[in-house]
C-alpha positions as CSV (number, residue, x, y, z in Angstrom):
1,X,28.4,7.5,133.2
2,X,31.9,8.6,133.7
3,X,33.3,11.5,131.0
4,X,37.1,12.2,130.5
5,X,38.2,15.7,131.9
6,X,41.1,16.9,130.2
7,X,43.6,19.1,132.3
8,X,45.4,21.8,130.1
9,X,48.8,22.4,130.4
10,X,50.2,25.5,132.3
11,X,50.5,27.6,129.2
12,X,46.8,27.4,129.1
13,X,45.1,31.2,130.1
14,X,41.3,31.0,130.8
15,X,41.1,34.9,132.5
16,X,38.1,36.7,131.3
17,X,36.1,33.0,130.5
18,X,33.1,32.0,132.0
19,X,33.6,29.2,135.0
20,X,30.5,27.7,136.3
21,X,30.7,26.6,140.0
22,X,28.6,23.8,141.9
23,X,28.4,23.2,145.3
24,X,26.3,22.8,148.5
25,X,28.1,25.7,150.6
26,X,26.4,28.8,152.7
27,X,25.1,31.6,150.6
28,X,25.7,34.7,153.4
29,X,28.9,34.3,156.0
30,X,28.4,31.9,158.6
31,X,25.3,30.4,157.5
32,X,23.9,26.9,157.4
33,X,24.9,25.1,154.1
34,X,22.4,24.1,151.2
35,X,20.2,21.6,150.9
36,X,20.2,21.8,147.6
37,X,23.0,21.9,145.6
38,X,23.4,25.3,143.7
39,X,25.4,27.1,140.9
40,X,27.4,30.2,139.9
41,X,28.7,31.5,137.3
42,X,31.8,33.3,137.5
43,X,34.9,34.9,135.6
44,X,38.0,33.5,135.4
45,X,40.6,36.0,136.8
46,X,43.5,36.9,136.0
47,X,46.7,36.1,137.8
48,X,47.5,39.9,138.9
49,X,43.9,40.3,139.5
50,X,44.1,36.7,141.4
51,X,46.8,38.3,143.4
52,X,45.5,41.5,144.2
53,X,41.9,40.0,145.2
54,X,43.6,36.9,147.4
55,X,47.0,37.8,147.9
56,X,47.9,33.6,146.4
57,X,50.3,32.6,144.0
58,X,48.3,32.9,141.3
59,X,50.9,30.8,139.5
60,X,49.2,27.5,141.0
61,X,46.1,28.1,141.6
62,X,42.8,29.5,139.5
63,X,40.7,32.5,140.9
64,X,37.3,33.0,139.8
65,X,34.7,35.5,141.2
66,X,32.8,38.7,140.1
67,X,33.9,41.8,142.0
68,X,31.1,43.5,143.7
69,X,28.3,40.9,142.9
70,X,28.7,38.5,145.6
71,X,29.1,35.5,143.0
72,X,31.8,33.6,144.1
73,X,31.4,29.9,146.2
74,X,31.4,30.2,149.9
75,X,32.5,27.9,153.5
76,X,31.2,24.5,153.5
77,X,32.0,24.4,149.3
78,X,34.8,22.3,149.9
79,X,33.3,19.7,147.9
80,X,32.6,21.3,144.6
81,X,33.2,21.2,140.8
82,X,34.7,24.4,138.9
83,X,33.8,23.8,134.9
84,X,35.1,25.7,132.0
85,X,33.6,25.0,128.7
């Protein structure tokens, strides 16, 4: 079953909201991926925060990740879904 996604518009401000990540990526640097695929959830960031963390235009992109907890999504996560209900 497919579901419509809607895509806000660029007023839209989703910092300090929950994001939950999926993926099958590495869960320590340079590890083997997953075999099963796993979750996160994460805070939405705000663009200063974005900028500071990164160094990205925060303008264009969304940055999501919990300082100090290792939750964030990791190499090999390049084909995963970042959901925000």
């Amino acid at each position: 079953m497919l579901l419509k996604v809607c895509i806000p518009d660029s007023s839209t401000n989703y910092a300090g909201s929950t994001s939950w990540a999926t993926g099958f990526g590495t869960t320590s640097y340079q590890g083997y991926s997953s075999s099963v695929l796993l979750q996160v959830a994460m805070p939405i960031l705000t663009d200063n925060a974005c900028r500071q963390k990164y160094g990205v235009d925060a303008s264009t992109q969304i940055c999501a990740g919990q300082y100090g907890q290792n939750k964030d999504t990791c190499q090999w996560d390049f084909i995963f879904y970042l959901i925000n209900i």
